[in-house]
N, C-alpha and C positions, 0 to 999 in steps of 0.2 A: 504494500500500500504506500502512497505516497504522500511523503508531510507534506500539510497544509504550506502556502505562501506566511508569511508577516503576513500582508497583506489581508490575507484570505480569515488569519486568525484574530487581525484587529476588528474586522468587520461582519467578520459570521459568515462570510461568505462562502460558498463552495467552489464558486469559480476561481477557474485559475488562472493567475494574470498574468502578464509577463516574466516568464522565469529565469531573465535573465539576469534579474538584482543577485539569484543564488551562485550562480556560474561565475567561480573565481577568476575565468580570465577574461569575462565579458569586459568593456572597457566604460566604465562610467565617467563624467564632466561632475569638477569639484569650484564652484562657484565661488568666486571671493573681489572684494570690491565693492561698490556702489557708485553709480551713475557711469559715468566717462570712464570709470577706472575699472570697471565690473568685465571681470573675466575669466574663460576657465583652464583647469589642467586636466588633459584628459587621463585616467588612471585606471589600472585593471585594479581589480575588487583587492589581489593579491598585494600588490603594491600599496594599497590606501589603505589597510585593515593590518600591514605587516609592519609598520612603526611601533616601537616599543612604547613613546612616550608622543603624545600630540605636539604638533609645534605650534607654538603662537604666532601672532597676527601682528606686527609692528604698525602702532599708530603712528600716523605721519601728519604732515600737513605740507600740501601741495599751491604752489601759488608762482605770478609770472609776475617779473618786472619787463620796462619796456625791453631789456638786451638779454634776460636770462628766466631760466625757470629754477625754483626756489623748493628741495626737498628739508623739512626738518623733523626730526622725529627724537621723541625722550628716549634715551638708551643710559641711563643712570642705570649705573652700577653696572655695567658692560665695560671690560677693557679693549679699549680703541683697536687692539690687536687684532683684539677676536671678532669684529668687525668685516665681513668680505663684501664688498660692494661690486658687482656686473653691472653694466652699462652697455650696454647698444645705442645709435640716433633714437631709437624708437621706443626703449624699454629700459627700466632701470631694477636690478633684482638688489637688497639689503638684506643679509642676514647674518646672523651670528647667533653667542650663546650666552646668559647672565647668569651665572653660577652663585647656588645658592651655600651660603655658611654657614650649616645648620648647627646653631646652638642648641636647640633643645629639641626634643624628640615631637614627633607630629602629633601625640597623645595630648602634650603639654597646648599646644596653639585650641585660644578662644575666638581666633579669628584667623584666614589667612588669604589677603587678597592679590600681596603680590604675585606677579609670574617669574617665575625660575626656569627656566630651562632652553629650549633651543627655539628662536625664533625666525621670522623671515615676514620680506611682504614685497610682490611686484608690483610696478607701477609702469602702468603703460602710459607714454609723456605725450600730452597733446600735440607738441610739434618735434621734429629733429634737433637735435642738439649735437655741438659739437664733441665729441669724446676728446678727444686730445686739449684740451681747455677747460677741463672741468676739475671741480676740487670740490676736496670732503673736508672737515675742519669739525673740533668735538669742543665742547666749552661748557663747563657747569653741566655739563652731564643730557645736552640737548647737541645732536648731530645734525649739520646743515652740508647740504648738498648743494651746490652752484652750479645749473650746469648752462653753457652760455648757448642762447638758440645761432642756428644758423640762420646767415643772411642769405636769404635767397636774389635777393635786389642787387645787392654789391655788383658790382662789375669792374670789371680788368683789361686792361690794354695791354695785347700782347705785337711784340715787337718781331717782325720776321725775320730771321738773320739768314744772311748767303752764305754757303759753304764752298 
């Protein structure tokens, strides 16, 4: 006989829906972002269910002056080392890991809001940006990302030479 879906068991149902949620190498879309920035990774069951520990979501704040686009994000208590920043014109990937220094045993906590462990967050950049001209910079425990857009207007006089 054949078990029931989730599906089929939240709802009472007998029909059987799409049985590809149970299929470990089905490929599922893991959604992350909101508005402009909303985008997915696609992932087999095996790969998304095979992390030991979840990774968190780096809050950031995204914004343009007139020559550059502007990432900054709270990474207190993160050493800048641990830090690995990707870039592409198109995409910019942040992640590292805030390691926790655990004084007292997790019995002992009446509260525990921070996040400890390994984070990340992509941002897809609304316009090209130069890679070669960009800088990261950490200060009081808030990381700022600089990245300068490209001029697509600029124009150039190029001189013919005879050989």
């Amino acid at each position: 006989m054949k078990k029931s879906s989730f599906f089929a068991r939240l709802t009472g149902s007998a029909e059987d829906f799409d049985d590809s949620f149970n299929d470990p190498k089905a490929e599922h879309a893991i959604f992350e972002g909101r508005g402009a920035e909303r985008h997915a990774h696609i992932t087999t069951r095996d790969e998304s269910m095979s992390a030991a520990e979840p990774e968190g979501e780096l809050a950031v704040d995204v914004y343009q002056t007139p020559d550059a686009i502007v990432v900054k994000a709270l990474v207190a208590g993160v050493q800048p080392t641990s830090i690995d920043i990707s870039l592409t014109r198109e995409m910019l990937i942040i992640s590292g890991s805030r390691e926790d220094e655990r004084e007292v045993e997790d019995d002992n906590y009446f509260q525990r809001e921070l996040y400890w462990g390994s984070f990340s967050r992509t941002i897809l950049l609304p316009e090209e940006v130069d890679v070669d001209l960009a800088e990261a910079t950490e200060k009081h425990g808030i990381l700022m990302i600089r990245l300068p857009k490209i001029n697509k207007k600029r124009q150039t006089k190029l001189k013919v030479r005879s050989r």
